[in-house]
N, C-alpha and C positions, 0 to 999 in steps of 0.2 A: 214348924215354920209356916208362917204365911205370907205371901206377897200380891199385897192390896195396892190396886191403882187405881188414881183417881185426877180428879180434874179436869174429865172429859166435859160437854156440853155441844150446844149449837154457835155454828161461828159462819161469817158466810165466807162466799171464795174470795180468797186473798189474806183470810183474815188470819191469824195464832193463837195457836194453845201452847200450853204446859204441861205436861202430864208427869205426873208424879209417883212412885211406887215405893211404900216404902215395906221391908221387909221384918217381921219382927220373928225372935226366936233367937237365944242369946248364942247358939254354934252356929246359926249365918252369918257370913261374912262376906259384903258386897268386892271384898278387895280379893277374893281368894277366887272367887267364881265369877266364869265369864257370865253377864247381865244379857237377856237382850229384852226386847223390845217387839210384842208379837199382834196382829189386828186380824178378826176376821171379819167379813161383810158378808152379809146378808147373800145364803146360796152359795160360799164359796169357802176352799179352805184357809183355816189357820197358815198367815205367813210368816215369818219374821222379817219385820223390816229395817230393826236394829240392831247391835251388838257393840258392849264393850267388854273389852277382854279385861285379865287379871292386871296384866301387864298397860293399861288404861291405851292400847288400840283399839280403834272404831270400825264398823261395817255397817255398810248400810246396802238394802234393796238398792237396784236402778231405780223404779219407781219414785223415789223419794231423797234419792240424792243430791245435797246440795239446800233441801228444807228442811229436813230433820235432824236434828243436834242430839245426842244421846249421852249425858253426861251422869256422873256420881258424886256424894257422899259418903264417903265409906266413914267418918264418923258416927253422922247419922243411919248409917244404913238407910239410906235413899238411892234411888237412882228415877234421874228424870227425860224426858222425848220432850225437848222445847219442838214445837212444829210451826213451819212457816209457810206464808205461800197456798195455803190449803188450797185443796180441789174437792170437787165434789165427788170425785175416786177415793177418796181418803176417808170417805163416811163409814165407818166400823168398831166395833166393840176393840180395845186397845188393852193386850194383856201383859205383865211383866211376867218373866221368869228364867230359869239360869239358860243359858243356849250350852247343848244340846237342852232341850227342858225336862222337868222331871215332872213327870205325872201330876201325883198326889200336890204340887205348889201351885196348880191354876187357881189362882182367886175369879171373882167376877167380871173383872173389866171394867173399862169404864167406854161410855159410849161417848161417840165423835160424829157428829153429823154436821156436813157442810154444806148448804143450802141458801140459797137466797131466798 
């Protein structure tokens, strides 16, 4: 299994991304496992700031409540972090993986940096 995210870039405050993750490996299954949604920033630990459950309930950090949407594909075996509103506290490597997460599934990330 791998779970590659991507669609990160430079955006400045206020502005939106997308971010995108999609999972391949044909025994994963985005509807059977809770998704979430994890960033670290520079100096500081891996958080998670999203989650959607099997059951399609949502969690989200305080941090980012209210601008970040965390939705799925389980077609596609996709799951994606629409973000809004950005801050420049949001600037971080943005990783997907199942919540609790499982080691050996970190992909690279994709980076997020908000900056004017």
């Amino acid at each position: 299994v791998q779970l590659q995210a991507s669609g990160g870039g430079l955006v400045q405050p206020g502005g939106s991304l997308r971010l995108s993750c999609t999972a391949s490996g044909s025994i994963f299954s985005t509807s059977m496992n809770a998704m979430g949604w994890y960033r670290q920033a520079p100096g500081k630990e891996r958080e998670l700031v999203a989650t959607i459950t099997s059951s399609s309930n949502t969690k989200y950090a305080d941090s980012v409540k209210g601008r970040l949407t965390i939705s799925r594909d389980v077609a596609k075996k996709m799951v994606y972090l629409q973000m809004n509103t950005l801050k420049p506290e949001d600037t971080a490597v943005y990783y997907c993986n199942t919540d609790p997460p499982y080691a050996p599934w970190w992909g690279q990330g994709t980076q997020v940096t908000v900056s004017s």
